[in-house]
N, C-alpha and C positions, 0 to 999 in steps of 0.2 A: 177829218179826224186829226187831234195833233198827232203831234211825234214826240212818241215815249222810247224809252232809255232805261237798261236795267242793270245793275251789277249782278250776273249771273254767277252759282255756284256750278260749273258746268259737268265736272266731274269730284266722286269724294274725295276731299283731303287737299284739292287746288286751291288755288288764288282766284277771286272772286274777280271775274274777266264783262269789262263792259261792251253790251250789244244792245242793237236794234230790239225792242220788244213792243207786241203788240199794245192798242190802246183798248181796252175794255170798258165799256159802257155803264154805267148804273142801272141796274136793275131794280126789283120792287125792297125797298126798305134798306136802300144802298146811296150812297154816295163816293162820287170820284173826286179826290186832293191832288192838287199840285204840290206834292212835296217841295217843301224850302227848306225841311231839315229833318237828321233821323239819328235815332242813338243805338248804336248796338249794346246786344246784352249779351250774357253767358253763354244763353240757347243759343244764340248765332253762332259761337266758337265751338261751342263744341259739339254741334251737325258739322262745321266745318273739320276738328281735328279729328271725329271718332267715325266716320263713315255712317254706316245705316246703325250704327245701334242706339243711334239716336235717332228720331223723325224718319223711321224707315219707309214709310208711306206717302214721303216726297221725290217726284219723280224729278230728273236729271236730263237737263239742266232746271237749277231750283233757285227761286227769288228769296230769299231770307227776308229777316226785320220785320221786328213788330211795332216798334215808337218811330211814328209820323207826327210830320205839322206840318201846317200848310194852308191852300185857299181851295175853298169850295168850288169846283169849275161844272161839278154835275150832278143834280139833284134828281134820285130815282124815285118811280111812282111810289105814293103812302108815304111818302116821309115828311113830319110835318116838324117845324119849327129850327127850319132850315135854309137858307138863299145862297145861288150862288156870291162868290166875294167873300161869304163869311172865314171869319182865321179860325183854326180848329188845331185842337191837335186826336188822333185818335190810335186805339190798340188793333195794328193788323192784324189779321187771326188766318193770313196766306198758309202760314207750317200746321196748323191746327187739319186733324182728319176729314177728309169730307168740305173740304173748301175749294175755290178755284185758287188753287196754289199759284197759280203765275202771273194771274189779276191782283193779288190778296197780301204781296207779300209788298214789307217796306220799303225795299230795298231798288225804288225805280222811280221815275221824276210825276209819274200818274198811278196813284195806288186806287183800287178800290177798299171803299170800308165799309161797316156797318153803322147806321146810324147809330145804333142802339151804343155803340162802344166810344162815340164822339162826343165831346165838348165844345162849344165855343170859348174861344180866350179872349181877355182884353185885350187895346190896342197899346194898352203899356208895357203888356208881358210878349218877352222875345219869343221867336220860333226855334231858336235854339237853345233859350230855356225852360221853355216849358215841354220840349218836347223829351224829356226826361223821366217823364211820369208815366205814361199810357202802361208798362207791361208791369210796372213795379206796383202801383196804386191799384193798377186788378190784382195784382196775385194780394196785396195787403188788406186789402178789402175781402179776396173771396177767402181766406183765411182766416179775419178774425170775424165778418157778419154770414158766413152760412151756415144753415143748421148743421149739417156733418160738418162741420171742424169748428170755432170756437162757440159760434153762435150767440156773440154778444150783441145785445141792443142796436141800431142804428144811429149812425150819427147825423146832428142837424147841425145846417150850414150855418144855423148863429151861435156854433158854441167858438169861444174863443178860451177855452183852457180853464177859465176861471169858476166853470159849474162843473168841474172832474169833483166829483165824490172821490175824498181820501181813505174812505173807508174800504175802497174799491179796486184792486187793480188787474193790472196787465200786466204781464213781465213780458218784454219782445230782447229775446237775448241776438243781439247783432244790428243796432241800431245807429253804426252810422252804414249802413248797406244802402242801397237803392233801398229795395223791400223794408226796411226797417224805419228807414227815416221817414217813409208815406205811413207805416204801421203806426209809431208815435202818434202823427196828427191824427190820423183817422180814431185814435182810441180814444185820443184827448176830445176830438170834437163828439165823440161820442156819448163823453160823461164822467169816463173812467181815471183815474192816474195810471198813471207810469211810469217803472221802474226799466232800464235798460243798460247793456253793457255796449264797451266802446273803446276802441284806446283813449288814453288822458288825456291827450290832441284835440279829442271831438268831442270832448267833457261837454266844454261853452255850449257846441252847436246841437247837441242833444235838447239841453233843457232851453235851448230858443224855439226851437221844437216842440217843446211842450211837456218832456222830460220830467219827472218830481225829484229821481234820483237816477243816476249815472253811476255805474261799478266798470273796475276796467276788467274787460273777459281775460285778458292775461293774468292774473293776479290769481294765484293759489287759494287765494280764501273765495275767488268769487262768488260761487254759489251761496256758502257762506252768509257774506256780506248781503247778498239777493233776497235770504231767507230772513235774517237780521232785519232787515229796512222794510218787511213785511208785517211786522211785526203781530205776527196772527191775524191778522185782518183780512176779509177772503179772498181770494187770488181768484178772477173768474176767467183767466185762462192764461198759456202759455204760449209762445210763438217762436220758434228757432227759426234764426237763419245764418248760415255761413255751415261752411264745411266744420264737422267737431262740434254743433251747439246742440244735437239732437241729445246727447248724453245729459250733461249740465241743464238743459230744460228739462230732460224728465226726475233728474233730481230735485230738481227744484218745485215742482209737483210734487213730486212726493212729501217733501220737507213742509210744504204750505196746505196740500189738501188740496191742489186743484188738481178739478176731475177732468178736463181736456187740454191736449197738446196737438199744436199744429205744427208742420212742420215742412218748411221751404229748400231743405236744402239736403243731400243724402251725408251720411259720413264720411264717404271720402270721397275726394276730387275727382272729376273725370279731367281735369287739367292736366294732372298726371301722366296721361296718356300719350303717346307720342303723336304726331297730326301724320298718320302712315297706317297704314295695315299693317297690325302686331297685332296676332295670335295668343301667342304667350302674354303680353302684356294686359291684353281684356281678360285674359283669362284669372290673372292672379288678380285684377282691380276685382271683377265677379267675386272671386273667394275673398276677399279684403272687406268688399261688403255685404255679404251674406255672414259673415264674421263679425260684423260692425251692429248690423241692421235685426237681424233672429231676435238676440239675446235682449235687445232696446225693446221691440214688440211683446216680448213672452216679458218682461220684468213689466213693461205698461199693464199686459192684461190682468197678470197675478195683483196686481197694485186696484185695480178697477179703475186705469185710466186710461181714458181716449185717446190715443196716437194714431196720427193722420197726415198723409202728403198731402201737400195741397199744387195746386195746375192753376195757374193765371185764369186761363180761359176758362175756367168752370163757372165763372158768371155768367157765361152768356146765357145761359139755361136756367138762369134763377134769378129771384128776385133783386139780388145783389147788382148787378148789371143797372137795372134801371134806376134803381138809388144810386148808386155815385155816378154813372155819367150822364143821366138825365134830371139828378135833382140836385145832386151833392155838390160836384166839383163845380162846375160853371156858373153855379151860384157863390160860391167858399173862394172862387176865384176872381169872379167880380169882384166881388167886397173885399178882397185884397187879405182873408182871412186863410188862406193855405199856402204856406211856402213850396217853389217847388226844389223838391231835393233828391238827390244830392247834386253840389253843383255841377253844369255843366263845364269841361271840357273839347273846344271846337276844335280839332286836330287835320282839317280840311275843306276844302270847298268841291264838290262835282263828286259823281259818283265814285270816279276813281281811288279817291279818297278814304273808302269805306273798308278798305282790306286793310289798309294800315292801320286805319281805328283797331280793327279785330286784333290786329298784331299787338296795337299796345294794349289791348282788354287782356290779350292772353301772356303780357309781360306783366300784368300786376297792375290792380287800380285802389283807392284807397280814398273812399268818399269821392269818388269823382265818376262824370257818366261823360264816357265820349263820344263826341256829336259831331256830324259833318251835317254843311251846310251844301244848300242845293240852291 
């Protein structure tokens, strides 16, 4: 068996400590990567700063990370269109309930995955850029194509922007995000335009994206200007993401007539939080967002509009799963028709590597996803 390697969370609120861990096998409709590289995201930091009131159903010590890439070393029974050698990158689902958490998680040099959630990549696209994509491009995806939440059309891997019906839109408020910036593409290759906000910074990179219009979400008129550039023309969904867009999208709903809102992000930060047990401190975020969150739900219902969190991982259970990782992306990726975004940021080599990442996720990122390599 090789010799695998983990960056364990060992205890709540610690520094992510590298050990020995075992190598697990591929199972039926499974495959084992050799990680060469992984990106943390939010969920990582903040299991890491809030104890169990996140992912409380992860036992201790706990492997984090969900964005892998890497080389195929072990292909399990029923999985077809698959070899070892092949480069991939794919979304762990180790944090997710009811998985083998310790086999499952990114965060160690031999991940198990599920085929279903895998891509192959070109030989021209890095493992440390493309491994960018996996947690952000499912949650964009299971947001804007499943029936409970926006439930728009599918997208085909030969659209390149230029068949978006203008008469058509999206509005993804927070779109130079991770989620945001795969939300774009996927809406554009879908058929739709696009309208999104952004600082003026990531104007440009918006509408290389696929963008039609760009508003800065700082700007007092935003909504506004969102509702303006719409120009009554029908809005066939909404999609927040970042902390504070949940308000502003359902305005903007309301001002245009679309009937659903999805929504990635809660109102207010769990970054706030201290990386400790503070009592007091959960306690006033809780009333900050019951304060936040009520009044957002009860003004959606009275309005007769659909408001909805949405979970990355709700694909696996739906149609949406098998369309982008088994038809969409690694086709869209071949053909050199899907950027992946936002850029990466490599801030290390070796596992050890991966708690610093966390550190500068939890100092502030800004269109940037950071990546250590393995």
């Amino acid at each position: 068996m090789p010799t695998n390697s983990a960056a364990y969370l060992t205890v709540p609120y610690a520094d992510l400590a590298v050990a020995e861990a075992p190598y697990t096998s591929a199972a039926a409709g499974e495959l084992v990567i050799r990680a060469r590289a992984v990106a943390v995201n939010p969920l990582d930091e903040i299991k890491q700063s809030t104890g169990n009131v996140m992912y409380g159903w992860l036992p201790s010590p706990a492997v984090l990370g969900e964005d892998v890439a890497g080389e195929i070393v072990e292909v399990g029974a029923g999985v077809s269109g698959f070899s070892v050698g092949d480069r991939v990158i794919a979304y762990a689902v180790g944090m997710e309930k009811n998985r083998n958490h310790a086999a499952e998680g990114a965060f160690q040099l031999f991940t198990v995955v599920q085929a279903q959630l895998t891509a192959r990549i070109p030989l021209e696209l890095s493992f440390e850029d493309a491994v960018v994509l996996p947690l952000a491009i499912s949650t964009a995806a299971s947001a804007l194509f499943q029936s409970d939440q926006l439930g728009l059309r599918h997208p085909t891997s030969g659209a390149t922007g230029a068949d978006a019906d203008p008469t058509e839109w999206v509005v993804v408020w927070g779109g130079s995000t991770s989620v945001g910036s795969n939300a774009i593409q996927l809406a554009v290759a879908a058929g739709y335009s696009v309208i999104t906000t952004a600082s003026p910074h990531n104007h440009d990179r918006m509408r290389a994206l696929g963008a039609r219009h760009v508003v800065d979400y700082r700007s007092g008129s935003a909504v506004h200007d969102v509702v303006a550039l719409v120009e009554k023309r029908p809005v066939a969904g909404v999609f927040a993401i970042g902390t504070g867009s949940a308000e502003p999208a359902l305005s903007i709903a309301v001002a245009t007539g679309a009937r659903r809102v999805s929504l990635a992000s809660p109102s207010v930060s769990m970054s706030s939080l201290p990386r400790r047990r503070a009592p007091l401190a959960l306690a006033g975020f809780g009333l900050r967002m019951l304060s936040r969150t009520v009044p957002l739900m009860v003004r959606s219902r009275l309005r007769g509009i659909r408001t909805r969190f949405v979970w990355g991982s709700a694909l696996m259970n739906t149609e949406v799963g098998p369309m982008l990782w088994g038809g969409f992306l690694p086709d869209a990726l071949a053909a050199g028709r899907y950027v992946t975004a936002p850029r990466s940021e490599v801030v290390g080599t070796g596992l050890e590597s991966i708690q610093p990442a966390l550190d500068a996720l939890r100092a502030g990122a800004s269109a940037t996803k950071f990546v250590v390599t393995l």
